[in-house]
PLY file of the C-alpha trace (Angstrom):
ply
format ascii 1.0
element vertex 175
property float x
property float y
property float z
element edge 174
property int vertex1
property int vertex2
end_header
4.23 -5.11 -15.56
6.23 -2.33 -14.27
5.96 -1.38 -10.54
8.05 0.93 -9.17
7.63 1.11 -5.60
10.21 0.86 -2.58
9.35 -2.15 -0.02
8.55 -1.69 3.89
9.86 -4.71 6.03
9.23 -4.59 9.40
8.59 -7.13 12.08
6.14 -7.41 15.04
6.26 -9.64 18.39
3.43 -12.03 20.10
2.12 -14.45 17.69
-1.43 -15.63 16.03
-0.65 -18.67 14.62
1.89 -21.30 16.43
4.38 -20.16 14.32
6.31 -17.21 13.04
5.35 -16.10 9.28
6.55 -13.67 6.86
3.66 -12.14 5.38
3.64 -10.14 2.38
1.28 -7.62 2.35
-0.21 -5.44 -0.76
-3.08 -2.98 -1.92
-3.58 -0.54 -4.52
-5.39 2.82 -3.63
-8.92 1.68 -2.86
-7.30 -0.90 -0.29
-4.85 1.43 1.26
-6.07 2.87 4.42
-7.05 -1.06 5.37
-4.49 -2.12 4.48
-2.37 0.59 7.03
-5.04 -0.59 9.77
-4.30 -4.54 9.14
-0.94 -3.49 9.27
-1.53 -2.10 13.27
-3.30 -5.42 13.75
-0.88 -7.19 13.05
1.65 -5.65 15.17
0.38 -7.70 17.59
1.34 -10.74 15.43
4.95 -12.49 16.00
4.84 -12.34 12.11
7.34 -10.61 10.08
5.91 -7.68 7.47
6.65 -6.96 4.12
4.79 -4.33 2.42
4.94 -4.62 -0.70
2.83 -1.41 -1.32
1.12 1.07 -2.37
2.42 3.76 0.27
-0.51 6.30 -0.56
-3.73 6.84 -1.64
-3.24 7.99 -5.98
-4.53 5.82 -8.08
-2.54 3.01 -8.74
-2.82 -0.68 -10.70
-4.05 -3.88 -8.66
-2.35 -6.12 -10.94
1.09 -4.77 -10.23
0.42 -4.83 -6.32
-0.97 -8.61 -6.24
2.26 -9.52 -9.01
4.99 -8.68 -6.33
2.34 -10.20 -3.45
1.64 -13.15 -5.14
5.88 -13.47 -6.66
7.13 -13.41 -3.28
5.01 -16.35 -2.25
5.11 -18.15 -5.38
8.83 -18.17 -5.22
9.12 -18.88 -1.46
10.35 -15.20 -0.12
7.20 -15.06 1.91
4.48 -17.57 3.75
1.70 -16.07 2.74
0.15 -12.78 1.35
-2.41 -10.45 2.22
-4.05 -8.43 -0.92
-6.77 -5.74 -0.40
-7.92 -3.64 -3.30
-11.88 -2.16 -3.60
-13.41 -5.65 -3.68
-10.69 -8.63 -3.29
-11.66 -9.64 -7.10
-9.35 -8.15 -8.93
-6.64 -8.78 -6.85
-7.92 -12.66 -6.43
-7.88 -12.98 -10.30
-4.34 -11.75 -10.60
-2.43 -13.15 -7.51
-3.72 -16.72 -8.97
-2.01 -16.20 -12.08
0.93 -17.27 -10.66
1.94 -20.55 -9.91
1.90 -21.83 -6.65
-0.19 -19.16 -5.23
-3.96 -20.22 -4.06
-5.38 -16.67 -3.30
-8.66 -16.68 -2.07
-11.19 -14.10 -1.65
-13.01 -14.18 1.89
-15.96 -11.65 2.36
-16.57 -14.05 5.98
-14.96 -15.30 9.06
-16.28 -19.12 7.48
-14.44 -18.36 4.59
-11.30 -17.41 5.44
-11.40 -20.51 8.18
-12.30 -22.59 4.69
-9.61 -21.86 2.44
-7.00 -22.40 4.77
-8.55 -25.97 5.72
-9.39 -26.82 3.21
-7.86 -25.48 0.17
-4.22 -24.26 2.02
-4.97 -21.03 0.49
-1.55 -18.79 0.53
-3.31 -15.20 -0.17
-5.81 -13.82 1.20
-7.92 -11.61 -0.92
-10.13 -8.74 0.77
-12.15 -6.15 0.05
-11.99 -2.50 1.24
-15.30 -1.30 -0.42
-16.82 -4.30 1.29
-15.92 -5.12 4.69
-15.52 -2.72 7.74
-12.31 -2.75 9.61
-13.24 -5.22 12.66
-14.51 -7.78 10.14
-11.12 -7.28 7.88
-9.21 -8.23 10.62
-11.38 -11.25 12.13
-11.11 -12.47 8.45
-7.43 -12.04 8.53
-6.74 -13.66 12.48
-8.62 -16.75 11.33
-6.95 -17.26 8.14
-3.50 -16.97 9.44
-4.26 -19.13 12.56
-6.07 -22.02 10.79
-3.99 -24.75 9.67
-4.64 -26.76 6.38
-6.58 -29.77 7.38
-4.72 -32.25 3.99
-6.38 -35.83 3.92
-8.87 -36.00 1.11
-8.31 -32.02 0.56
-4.44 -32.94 0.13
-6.25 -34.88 -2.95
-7.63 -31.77 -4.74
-4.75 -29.75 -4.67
-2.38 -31.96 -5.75
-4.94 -32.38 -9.25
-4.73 -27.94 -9.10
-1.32 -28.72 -9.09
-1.29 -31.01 -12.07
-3.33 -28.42 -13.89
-0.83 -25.83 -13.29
1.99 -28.32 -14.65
0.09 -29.09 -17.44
-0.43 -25.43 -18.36
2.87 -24.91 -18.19
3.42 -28.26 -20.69
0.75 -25.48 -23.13
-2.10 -27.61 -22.65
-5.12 -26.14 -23.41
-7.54 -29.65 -22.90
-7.37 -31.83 -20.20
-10.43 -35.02 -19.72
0 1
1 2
2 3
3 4
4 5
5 6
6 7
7 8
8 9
9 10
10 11
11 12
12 13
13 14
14 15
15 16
16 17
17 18
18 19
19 20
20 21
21 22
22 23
23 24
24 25
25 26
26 27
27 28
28 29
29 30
30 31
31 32
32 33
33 34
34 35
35 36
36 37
37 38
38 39
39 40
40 41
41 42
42 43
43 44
44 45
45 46
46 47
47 48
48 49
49 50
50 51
51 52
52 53
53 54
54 55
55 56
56 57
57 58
58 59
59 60
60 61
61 62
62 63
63 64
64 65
65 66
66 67
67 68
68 69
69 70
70 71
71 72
72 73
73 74
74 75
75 76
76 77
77 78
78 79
79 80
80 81
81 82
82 83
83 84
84 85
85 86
86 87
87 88
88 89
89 90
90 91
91 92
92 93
93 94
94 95
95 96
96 97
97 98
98 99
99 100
100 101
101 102
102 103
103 104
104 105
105 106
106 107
107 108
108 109
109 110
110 111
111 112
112 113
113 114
114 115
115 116
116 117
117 118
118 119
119 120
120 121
121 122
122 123
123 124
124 125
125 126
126 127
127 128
128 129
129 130
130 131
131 132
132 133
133 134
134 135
135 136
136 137
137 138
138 139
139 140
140 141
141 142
142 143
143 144
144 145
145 146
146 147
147 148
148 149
149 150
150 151
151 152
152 153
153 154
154 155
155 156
156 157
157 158
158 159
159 160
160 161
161 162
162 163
163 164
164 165
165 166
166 167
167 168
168 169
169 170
170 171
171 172
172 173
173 174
């Protein structure tokens, strides 16, 4: 992959979740001008900002978007990541490449509450073709505020987690 792109950080006051974040936040061109509106809402967000890009509307490459998205939180630059592209799939297939990274896709307030408590999901996945604006950012408040719940769901990642390690081992079976 080859992005080229120049990264926005900027940081916003008053907070959604308990604590302060940095988010990284990416689209390609379907997903921009949500992406540019979740951006206002979360201005209101103590959270610190990066945006990771696209800066316009030409026609661009998910994967390269959700790579630097899902990098920064894979290698512990950023909290969490926020990836909108024409349906959340694409981007949701590529961000969980990447190890570490537990991208979800959320079409539903339920949802996004979900993979945070129960699956600590560190990307969220959206759709711009899909979902107005108002529910885009009710999916996004709920996912950052809602905290992973662990106990028996503490259980089931740690096995993801083993499957990631033994991917990187080249196993291709596991019983």
């Amino acid at each position: 992959l080859t992005v080229v792109r120049e990264v926005s950080y900027y940081s916003v006051s008053a907070s959604i979740a308990g604590a302060s974040m940095q988010i990284s936040i990416g689209c390609d061109h379907a997903g921009f001008e949500l992406k540019e509106k979740l951006k206002q809402f979360l201005q209101d967000t103590e959270h610190q900002i990066v945006d990771e890009g696209t800066f316009n509307g030409e026609s661009t490459d998910y994967p390269d978007f959700a790579a630097s998205v899902a990098q920064a939180v894979s290698q512990g630059r950023s909290d969490r990541g926020i990836l909108v592209c024409g349906t959340g799939i694409g981007m949701s297939i590529a961000a969980n490449k990447l190890p570490r990274v537990r991208a979800a896709l959320c079409h539903s307030v339920e949802t996004a509450h979900l993979s945070r408590q129960h699956n600590d999901a560190n990307v969220l996945a959206i759709g711009a073709r899909v979902l107005d604006t108002d529910l885009a950012v009710a999916i996004t408040s709920e996912w950052l505020k809602t905290e992973f719940e662990g106990g028996r769901h503490q259980a089931r990642l740690d096995k993801i987690e083993l499957l990631e390690a033994l991917q990187d081992k080249g196993v291709t079976e596991v019983e």
